[in-house]
Backbone as XML, in Angstrom:
<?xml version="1.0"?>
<chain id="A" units="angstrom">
  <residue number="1" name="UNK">
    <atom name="N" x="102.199" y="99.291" z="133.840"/>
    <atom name="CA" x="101.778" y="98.607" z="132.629"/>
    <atom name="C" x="102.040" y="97.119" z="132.817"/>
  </residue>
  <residue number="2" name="UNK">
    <atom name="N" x="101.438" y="96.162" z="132.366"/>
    <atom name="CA" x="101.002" y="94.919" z="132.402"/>
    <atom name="C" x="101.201" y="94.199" z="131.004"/>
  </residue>
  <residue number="3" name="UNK">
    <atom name="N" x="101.571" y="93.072" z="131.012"/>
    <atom name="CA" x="101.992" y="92.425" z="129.393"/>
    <atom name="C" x="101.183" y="91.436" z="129.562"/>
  </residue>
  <residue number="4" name="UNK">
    <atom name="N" x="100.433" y="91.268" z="128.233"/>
    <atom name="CA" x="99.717" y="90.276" z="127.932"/>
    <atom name="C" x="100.478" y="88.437" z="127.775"/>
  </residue>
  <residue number="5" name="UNK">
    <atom name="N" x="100.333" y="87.992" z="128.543"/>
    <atom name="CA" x="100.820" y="86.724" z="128.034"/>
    <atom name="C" x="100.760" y="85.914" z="126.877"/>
  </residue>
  <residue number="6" name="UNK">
    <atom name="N" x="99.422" y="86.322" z="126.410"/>
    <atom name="CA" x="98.950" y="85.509" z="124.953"/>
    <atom name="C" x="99.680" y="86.317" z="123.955"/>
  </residue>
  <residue number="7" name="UNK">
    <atom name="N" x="99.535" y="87.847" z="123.590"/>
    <atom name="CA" x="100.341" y="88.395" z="122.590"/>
    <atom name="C" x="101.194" y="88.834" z="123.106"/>
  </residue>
  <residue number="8" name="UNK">
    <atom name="N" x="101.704" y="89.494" z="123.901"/>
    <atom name="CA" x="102.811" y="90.193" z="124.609"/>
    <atom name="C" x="102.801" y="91.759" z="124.449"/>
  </residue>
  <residue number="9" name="UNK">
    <atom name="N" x="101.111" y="92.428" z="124.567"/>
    <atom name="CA" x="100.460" y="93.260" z="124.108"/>
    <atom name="C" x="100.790" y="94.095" z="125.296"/>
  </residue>
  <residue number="10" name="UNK">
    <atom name="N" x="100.987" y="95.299" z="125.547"/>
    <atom name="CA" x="100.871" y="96.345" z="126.816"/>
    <atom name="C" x="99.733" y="96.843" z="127.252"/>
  </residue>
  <residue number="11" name="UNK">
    <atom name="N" x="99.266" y="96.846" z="128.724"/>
    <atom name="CA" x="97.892" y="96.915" z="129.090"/>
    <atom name="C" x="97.891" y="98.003" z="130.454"/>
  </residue>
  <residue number="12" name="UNK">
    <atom name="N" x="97.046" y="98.655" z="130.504"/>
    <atom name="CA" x="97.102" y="99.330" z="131.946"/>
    <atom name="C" x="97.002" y="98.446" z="133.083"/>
  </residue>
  <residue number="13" name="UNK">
    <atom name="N" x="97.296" y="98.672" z="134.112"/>
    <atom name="CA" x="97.280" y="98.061" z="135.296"/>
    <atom name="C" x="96.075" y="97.292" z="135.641"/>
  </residue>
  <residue number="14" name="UNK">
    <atom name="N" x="94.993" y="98.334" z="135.228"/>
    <atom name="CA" x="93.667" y="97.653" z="135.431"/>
    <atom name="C" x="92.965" y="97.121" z="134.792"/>
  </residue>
  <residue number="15" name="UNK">
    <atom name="N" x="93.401" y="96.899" z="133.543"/>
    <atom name="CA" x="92.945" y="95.836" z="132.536"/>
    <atom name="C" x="92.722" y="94.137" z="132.861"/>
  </residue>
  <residue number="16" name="UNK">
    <atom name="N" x="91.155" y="93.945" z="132.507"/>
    <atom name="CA" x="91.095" y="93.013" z="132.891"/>
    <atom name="C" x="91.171" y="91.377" z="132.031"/>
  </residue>
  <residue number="17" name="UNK">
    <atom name="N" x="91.027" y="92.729" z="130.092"/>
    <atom name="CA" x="90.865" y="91.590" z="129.533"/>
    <atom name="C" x="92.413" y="91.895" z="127.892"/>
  </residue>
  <residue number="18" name="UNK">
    <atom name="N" x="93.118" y="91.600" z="127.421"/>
    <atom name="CA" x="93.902" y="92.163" z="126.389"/>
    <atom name="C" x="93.079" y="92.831" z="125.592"/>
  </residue>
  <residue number="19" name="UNK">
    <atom name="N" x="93.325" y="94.321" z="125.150"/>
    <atom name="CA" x="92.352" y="94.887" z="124.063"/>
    <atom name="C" x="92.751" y="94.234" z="122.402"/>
  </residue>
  <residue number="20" name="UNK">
    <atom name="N" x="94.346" y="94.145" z="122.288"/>
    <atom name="CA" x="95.058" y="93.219" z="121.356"/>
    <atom name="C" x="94.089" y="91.503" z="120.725"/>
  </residue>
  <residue number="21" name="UNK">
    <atom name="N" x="94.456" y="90.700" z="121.978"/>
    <atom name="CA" x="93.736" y="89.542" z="121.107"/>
    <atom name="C" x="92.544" y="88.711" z="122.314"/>
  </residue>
  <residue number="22" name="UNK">
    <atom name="N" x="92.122" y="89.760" z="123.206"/>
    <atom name="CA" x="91.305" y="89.276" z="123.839"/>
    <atom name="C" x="91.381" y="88.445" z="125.504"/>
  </residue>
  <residue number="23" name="UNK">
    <atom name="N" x="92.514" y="87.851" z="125.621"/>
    <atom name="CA" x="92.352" y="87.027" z="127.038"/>
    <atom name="C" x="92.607" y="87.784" z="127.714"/>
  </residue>
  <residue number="24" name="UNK">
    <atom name="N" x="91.942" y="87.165" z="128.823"/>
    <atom name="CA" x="91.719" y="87.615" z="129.986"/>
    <atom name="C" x="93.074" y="87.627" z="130.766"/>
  </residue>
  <residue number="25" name="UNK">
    <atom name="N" x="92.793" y="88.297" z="132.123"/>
    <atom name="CA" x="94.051" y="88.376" z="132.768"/>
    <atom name="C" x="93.451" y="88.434" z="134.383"/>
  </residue>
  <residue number="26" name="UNK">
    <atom name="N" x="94.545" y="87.090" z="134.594"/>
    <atom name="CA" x="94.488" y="86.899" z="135.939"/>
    <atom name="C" x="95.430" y="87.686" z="136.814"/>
  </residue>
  <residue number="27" name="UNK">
    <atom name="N" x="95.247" y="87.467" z="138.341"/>
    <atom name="CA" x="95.811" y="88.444" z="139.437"/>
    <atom name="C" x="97.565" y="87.619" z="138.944"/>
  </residue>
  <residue number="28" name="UNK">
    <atom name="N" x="97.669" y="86.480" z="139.092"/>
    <atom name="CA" x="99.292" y="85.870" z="138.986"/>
    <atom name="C" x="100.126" y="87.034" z="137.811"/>
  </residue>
  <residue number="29" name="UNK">
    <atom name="N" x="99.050" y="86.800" z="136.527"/>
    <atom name="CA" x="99.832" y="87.869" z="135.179"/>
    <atom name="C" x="100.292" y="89.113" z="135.670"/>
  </residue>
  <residue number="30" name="UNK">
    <atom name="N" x="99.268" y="89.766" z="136.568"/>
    <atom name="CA" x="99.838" y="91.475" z="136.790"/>
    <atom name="C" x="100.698" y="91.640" z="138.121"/>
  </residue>
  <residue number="31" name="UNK">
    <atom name="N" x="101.647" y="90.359" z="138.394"/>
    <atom name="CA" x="101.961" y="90.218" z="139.307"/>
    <atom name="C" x="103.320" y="89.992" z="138.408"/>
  </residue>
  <residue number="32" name="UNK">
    <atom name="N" x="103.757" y="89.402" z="137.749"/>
    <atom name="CA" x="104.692" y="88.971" z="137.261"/>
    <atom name="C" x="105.705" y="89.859" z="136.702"/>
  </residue>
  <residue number="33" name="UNK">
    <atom name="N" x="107.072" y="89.553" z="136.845"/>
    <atom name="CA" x="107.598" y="90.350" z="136.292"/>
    <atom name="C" x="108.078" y="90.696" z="134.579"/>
  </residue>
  <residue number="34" name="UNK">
    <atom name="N" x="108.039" y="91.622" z="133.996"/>
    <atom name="CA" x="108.008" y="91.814" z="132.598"/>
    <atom name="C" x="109.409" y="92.042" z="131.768"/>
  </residue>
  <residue number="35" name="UNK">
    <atom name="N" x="110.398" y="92.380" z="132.437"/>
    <atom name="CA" x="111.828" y="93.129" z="132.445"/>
    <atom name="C" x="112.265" y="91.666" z="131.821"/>
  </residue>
  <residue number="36" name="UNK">
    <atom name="N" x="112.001" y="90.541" z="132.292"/>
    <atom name="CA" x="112.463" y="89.059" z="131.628"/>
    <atom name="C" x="112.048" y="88.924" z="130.457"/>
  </residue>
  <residue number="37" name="UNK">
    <atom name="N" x="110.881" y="88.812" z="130.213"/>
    <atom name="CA" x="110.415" y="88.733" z="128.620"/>
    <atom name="C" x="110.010" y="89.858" z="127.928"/>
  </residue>
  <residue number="38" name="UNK">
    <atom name="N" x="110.800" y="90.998" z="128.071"/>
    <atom name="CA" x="110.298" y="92.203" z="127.180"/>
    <atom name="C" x="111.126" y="92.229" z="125.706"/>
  </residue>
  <residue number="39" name="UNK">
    <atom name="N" x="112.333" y="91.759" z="126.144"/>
    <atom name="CA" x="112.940" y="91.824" z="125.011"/>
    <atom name="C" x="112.768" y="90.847" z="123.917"/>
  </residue>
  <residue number="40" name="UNK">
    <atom name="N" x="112.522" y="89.316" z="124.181"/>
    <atom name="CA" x="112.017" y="88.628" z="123.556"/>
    <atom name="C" x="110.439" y="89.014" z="122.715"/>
  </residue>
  <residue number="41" name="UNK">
    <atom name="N" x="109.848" y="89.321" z="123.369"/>
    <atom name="CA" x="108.421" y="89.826" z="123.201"/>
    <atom name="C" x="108.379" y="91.189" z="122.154"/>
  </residue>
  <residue number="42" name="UNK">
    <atom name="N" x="109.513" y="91.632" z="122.255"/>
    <atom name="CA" x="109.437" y="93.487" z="121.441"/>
    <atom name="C" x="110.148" y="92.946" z="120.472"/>
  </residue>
  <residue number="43" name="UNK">
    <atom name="N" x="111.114" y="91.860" z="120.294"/>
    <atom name="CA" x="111.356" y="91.533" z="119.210"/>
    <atom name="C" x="110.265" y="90.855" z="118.184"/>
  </residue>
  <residue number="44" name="UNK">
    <atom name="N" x="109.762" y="89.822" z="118.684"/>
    <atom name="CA" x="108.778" y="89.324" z="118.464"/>
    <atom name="C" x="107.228" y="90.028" z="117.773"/>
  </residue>
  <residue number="45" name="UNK">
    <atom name="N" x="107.354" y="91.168" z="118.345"/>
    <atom name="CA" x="106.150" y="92.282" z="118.184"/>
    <atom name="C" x="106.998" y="92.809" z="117.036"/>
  </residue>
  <residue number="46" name="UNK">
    <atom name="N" x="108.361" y="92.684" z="116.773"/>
    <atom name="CA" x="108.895" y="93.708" z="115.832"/>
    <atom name="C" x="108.823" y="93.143" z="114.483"/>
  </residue>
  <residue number="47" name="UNK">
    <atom name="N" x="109.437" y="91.838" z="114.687"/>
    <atom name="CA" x="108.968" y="90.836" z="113.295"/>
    <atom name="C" x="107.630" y="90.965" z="112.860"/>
  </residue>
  <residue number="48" name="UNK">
    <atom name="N" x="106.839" y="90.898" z="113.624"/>
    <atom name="CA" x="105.261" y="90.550" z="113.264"/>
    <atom name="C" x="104.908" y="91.764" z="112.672"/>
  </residue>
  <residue number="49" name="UNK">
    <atom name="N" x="105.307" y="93.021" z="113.543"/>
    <atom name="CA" x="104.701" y="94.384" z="112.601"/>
    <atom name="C" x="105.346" y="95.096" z="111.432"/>
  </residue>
  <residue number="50" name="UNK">
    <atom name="N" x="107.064" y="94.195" z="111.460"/>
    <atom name="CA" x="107.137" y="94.552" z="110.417"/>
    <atom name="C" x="106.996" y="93.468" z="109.027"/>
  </residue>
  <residue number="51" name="UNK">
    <atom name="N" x="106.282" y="92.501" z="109.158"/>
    <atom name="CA" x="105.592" y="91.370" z="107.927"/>
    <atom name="C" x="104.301" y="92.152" z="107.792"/>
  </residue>
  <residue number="52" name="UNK">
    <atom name="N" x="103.663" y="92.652" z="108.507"/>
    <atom name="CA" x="102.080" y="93.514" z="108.649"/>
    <atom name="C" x="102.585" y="94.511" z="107.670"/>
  </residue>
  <residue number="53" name="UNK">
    <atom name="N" x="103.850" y="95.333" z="107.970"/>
    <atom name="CA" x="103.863" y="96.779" z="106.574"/>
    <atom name="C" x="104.418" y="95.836" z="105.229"/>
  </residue>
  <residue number="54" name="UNK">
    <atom name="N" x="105.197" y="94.280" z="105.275"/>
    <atom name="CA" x="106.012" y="94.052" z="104.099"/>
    <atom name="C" x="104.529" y="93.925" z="103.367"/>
  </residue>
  <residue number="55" name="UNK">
    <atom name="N" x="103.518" y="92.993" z="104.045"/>
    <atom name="CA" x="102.561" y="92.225" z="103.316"/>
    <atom name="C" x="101.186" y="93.494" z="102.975"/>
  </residue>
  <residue number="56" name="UNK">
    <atom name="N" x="100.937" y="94.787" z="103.585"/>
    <atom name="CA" x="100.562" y="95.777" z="103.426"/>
    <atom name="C" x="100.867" y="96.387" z="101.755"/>
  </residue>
  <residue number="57" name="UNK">
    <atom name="N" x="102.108" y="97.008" z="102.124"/>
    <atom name="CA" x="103.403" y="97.252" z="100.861"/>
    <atom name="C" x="103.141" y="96.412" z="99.357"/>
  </residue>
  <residue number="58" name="UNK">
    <atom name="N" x="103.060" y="95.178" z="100.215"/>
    <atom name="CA" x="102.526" y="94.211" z="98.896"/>
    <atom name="C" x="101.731" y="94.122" z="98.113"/>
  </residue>
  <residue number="59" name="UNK">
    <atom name="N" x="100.502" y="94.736" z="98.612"/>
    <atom name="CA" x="99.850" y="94.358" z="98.354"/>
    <atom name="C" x="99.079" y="95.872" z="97.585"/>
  </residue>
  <residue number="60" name="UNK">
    <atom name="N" x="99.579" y="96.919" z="98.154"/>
    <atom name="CA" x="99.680" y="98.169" z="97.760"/>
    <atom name="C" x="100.126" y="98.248" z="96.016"/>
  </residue>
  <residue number="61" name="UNK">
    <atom name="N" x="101.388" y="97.495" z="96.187"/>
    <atom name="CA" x="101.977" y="97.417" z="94.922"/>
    <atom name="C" x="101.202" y="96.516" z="94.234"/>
  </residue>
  <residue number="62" name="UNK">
    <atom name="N" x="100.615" y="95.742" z="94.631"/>
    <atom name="CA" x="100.092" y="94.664" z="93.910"/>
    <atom name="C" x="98.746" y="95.352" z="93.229"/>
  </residue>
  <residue number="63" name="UNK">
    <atom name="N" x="97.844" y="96.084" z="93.395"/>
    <atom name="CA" x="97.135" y="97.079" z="93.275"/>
    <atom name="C" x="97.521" y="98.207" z="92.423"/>
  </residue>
  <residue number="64" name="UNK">
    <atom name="N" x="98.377" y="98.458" z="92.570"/>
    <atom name="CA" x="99.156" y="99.388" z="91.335"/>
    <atom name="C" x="99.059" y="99.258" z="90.581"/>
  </residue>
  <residue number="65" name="UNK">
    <atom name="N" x="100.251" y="98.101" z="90.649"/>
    <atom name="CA" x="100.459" y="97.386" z="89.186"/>
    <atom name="C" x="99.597" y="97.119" z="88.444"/>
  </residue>
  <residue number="66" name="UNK">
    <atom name="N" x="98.128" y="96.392" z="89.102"/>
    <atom name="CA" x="97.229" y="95.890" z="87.953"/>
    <atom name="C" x="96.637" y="97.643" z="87.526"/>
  </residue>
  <residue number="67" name="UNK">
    <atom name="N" x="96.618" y="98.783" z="87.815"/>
    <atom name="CA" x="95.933" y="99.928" z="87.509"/>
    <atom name="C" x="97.018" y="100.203" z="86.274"/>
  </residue>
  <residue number="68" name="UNK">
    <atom name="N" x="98.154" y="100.359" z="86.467"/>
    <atom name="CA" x="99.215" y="100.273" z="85.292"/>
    <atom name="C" x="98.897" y="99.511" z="84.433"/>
  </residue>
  <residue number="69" name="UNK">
    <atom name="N" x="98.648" y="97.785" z="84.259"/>
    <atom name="CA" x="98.464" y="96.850" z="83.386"/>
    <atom name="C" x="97.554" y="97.186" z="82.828"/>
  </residue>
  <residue number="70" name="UNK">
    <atom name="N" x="96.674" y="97.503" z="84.118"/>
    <atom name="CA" x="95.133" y="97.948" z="82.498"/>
    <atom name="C" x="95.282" y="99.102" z="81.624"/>
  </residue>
  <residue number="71" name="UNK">
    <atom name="N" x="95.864" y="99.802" z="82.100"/>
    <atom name="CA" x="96.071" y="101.490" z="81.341"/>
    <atom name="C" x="96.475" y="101.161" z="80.191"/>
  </residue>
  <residue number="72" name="UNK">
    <atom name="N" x="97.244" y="100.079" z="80.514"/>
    <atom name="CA" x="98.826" y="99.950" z="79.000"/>
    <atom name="C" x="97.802" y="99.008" z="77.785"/>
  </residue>
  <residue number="73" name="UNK">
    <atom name="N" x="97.292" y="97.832" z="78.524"/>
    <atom name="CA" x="96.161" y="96.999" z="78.168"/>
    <atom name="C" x="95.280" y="97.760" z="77.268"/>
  </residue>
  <residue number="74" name="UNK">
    <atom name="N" x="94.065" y="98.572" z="77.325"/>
    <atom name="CA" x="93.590" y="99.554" z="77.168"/>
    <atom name="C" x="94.036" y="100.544" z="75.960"/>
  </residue>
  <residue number="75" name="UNK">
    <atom name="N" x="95.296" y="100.547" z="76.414"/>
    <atom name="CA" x="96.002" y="101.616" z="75.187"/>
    <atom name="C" x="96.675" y="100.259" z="73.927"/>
  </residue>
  <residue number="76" name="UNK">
    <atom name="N" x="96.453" y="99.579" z="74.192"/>
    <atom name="CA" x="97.244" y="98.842" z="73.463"/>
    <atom name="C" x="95.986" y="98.223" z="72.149"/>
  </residue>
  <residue number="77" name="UNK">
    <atom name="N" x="95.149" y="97.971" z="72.885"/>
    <atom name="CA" x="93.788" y="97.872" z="72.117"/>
    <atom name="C" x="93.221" y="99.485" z="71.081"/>
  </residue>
  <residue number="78" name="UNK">
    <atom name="N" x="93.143" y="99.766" z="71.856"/>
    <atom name="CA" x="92.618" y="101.246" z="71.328"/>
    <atom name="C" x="93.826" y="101.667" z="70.360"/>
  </residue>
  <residue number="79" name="UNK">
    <atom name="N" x="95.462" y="101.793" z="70.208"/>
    <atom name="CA" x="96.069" y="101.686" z="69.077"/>
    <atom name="C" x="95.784" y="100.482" z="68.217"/>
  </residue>
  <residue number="80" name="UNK">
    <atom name="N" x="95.137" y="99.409" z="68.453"/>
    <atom name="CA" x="95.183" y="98.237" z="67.397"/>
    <atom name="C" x="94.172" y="98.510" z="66.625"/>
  </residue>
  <residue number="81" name="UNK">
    <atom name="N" x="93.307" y="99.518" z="67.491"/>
    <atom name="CA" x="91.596" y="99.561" z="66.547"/>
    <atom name="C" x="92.020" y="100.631" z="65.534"/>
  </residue>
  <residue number="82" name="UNK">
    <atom name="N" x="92.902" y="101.858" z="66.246"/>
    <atom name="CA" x="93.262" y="103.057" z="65.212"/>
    <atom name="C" x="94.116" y="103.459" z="65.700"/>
  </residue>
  <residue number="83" name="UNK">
    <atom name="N" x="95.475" y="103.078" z="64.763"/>
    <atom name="CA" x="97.096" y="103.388" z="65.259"/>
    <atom name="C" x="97.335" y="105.132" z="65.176"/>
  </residue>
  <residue number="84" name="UNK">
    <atom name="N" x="96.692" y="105.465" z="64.344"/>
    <atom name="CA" x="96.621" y="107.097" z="65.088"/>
    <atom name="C" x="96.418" y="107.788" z="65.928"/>
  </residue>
  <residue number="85" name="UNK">
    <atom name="N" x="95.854" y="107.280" z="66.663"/>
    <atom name="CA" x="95.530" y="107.682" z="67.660"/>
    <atom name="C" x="96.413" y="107.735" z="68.445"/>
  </residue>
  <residue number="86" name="UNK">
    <atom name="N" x="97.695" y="106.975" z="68.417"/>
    <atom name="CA" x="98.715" y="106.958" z="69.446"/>
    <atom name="C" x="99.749" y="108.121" z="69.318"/>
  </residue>
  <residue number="87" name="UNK">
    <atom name="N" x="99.300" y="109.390" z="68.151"/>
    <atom name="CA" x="100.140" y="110.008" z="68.428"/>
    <atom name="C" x="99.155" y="111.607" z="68.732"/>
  </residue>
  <residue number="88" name="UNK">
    <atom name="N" x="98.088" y="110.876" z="68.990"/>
    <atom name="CA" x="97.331" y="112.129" z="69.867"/>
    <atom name="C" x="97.313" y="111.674" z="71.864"/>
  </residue>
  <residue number="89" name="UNK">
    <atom name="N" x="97.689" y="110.596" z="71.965"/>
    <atom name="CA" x="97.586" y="109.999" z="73.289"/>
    <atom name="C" x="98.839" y="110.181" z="74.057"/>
  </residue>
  <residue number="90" name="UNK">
    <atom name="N" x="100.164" y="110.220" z="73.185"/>
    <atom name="CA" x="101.786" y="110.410" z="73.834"/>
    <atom name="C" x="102.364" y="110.793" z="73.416"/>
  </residue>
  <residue number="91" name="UNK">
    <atom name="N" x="103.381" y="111.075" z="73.306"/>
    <atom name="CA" x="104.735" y="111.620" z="72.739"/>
    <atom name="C" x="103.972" y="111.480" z="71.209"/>
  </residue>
  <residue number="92" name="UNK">
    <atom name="N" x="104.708" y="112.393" z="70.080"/>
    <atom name="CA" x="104.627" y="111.522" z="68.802"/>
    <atom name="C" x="105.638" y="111.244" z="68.138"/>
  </residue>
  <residue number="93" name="UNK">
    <atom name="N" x="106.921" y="111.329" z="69.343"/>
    <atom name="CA" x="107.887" y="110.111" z="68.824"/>
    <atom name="C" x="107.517" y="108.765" z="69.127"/>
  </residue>
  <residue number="94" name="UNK">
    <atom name="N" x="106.589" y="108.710" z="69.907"/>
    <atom name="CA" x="106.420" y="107.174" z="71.146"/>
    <atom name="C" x="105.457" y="107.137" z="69.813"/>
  </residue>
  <residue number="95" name="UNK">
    <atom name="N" x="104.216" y="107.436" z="69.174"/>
    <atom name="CA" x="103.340" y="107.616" z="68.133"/>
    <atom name="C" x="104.053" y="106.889" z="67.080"/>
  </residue>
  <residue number="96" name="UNK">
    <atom name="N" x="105.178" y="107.577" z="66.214"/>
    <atom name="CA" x="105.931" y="106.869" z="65.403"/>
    <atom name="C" x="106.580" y="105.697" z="65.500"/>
  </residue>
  <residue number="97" name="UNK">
    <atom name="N" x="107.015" y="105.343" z="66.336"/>
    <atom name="CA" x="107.546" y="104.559" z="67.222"/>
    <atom name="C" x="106.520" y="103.052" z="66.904"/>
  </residue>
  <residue number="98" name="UNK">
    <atom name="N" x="105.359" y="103.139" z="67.508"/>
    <atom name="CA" x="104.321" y="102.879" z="67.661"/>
    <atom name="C" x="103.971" y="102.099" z="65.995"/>
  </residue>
  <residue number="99" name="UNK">
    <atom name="N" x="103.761" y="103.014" z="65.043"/>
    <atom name="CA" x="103.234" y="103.086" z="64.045"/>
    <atom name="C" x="104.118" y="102.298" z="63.141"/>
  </residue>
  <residue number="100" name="UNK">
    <atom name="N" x="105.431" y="102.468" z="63.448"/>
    <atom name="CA" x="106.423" y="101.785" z="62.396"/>
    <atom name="C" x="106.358" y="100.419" z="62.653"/>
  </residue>
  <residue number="101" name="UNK">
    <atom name="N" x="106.229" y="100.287" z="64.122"/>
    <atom name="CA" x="106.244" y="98.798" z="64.505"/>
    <atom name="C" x="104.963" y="97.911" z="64.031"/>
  </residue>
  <residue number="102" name="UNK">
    <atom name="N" x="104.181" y="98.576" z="64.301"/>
    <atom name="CA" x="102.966" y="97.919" z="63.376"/>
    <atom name="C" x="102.482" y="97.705" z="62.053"/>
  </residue>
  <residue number="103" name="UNK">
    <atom name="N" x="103.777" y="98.485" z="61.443"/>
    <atom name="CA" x="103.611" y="98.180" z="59.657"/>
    <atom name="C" x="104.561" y="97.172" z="59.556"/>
  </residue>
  <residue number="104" name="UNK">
    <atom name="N" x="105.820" y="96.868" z="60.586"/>
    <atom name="CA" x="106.550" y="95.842" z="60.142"/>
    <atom name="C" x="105.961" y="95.080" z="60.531"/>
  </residue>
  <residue number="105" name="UNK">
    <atom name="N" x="104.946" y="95.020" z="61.395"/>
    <atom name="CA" x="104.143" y="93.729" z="61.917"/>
    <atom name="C" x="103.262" y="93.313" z="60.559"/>
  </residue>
  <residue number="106" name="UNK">
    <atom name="N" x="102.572" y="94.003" z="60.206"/>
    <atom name="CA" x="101.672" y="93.806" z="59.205"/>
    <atom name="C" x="102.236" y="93.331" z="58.115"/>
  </residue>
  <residue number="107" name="UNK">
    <atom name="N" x="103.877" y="93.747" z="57.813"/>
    <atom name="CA" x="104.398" y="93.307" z="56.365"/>
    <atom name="C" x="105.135" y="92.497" z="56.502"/>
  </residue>
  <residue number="108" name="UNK">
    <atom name="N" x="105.076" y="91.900" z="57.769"/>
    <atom name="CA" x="106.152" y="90.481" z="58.089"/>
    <atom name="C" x="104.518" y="89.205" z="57.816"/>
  </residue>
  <residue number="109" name="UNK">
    <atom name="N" x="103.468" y="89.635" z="58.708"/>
    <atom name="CA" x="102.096" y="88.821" z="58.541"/>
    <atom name="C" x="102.018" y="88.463" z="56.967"/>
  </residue>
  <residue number="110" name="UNK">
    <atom name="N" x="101.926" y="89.475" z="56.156"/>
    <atom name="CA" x="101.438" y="89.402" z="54.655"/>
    <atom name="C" x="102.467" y="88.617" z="54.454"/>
  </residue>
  <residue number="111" name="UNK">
    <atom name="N" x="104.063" y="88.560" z="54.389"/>
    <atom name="CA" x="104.692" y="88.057" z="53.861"/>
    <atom name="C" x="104.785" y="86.646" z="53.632"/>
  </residue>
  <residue number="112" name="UNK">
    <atom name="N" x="104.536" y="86.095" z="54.983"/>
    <atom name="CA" x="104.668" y="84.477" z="55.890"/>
    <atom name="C" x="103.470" y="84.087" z="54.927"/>
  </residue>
  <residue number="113" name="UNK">
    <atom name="N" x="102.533" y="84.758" z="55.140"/>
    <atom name="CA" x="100.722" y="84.330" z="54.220"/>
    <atom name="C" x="101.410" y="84.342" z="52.336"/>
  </residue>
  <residue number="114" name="UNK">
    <atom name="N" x="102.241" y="84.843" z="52.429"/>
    <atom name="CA" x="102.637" y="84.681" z="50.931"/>
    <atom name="C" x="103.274" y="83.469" z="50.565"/>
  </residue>
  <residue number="115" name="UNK">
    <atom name="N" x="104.132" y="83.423" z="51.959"/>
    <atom name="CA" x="105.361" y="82.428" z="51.099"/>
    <atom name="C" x="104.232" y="80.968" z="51.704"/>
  </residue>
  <residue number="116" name="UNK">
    <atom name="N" x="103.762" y="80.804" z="52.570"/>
    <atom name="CA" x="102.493" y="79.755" z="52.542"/>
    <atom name="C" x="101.759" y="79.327" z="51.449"/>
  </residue>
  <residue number="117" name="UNK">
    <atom name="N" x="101.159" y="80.589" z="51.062"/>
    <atom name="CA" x="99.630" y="79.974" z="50.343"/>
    <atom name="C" x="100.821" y="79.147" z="48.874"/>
  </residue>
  <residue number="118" name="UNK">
    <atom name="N" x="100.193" y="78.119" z="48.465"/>
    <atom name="CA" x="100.662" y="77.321" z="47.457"/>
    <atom name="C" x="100.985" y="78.345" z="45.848"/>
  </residue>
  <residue number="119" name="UNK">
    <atom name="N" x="102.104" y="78.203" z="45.117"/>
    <atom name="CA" x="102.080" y="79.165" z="43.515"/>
    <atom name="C" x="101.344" y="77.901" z="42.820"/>
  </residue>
  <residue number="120" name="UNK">
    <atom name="N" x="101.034" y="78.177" z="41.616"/>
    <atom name="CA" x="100.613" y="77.635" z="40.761"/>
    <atom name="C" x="101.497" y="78.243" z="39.432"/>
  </residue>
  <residue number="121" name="UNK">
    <atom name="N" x="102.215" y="76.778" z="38.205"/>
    <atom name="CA" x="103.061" y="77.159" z="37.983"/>
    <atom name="C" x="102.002" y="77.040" z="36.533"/>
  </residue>
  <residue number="122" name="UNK">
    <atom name="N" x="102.576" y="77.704" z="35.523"/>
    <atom name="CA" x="101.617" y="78.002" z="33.768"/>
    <atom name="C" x="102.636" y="77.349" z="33.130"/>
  </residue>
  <residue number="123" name="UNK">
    <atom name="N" x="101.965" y="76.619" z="32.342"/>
    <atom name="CA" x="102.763" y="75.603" z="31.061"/>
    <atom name="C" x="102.202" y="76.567" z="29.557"/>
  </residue>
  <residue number="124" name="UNK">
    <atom name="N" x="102.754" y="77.290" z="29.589"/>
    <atom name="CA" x="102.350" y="78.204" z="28.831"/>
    <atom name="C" x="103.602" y="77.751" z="27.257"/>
  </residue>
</chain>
């Protein structure tokens, strides 16, 4: 076996060109000895393939996540259009849950709109 000089790729003997990143290989390369730079080189190959699974991984998750975001997204709309519905969709403690929070939402809204809009006082 034969090491690529450009990547530090492993090649059969009779390889003429790296299948890895392409260059060619002269008679000096398959002449040379490899036992010197293998370890540098397998480290080197080790970093690189393992940033290839971190940034893979990443990106895996990164893909997820947005399939999660929309689900929740999605459900979050569809309870705003009809909060009943959330206790045919999950739990219907998560339902109640759900439902209570959106009446204190609604009766904290009305309230703020109350103490806003101007009184008008009667001289009665």
């Amino acid at each position: 076996m034969k090491k690529c000089n450009n990547c530090g790729a492993m090649m059969n003997e009779d390889a003429k060109f790296c299948t890895n990143c392409g260059a060619a290989f002269t008679e000096t390369e398959s002449n040379q000895n490899i036992d010197t730079s293998e370890n540098s080189n397998s480290d080197s190959n080790e970093n690189q393939t393992s940033q290839m699974v971190q940034n893979v991984s990443n990106a895996v998750k990164s893909v997820e996540y947005d399939k999660v975001a929309k689900g929740y997204w999605k459900y979050f709309l569809m309870t705003l259009k009809n909060p009943s519905t959330s206790f045919t969709v999950t739990d219907k403690i998560n339902g109640w849950i759900q439902f209570v929070l959106i009446a204190i939402l609604n009766s904290l809204v009305s309230v703020s709109i109350l103490t806003i809009m101007p009184t008008t006082e009667c001289d009665c």
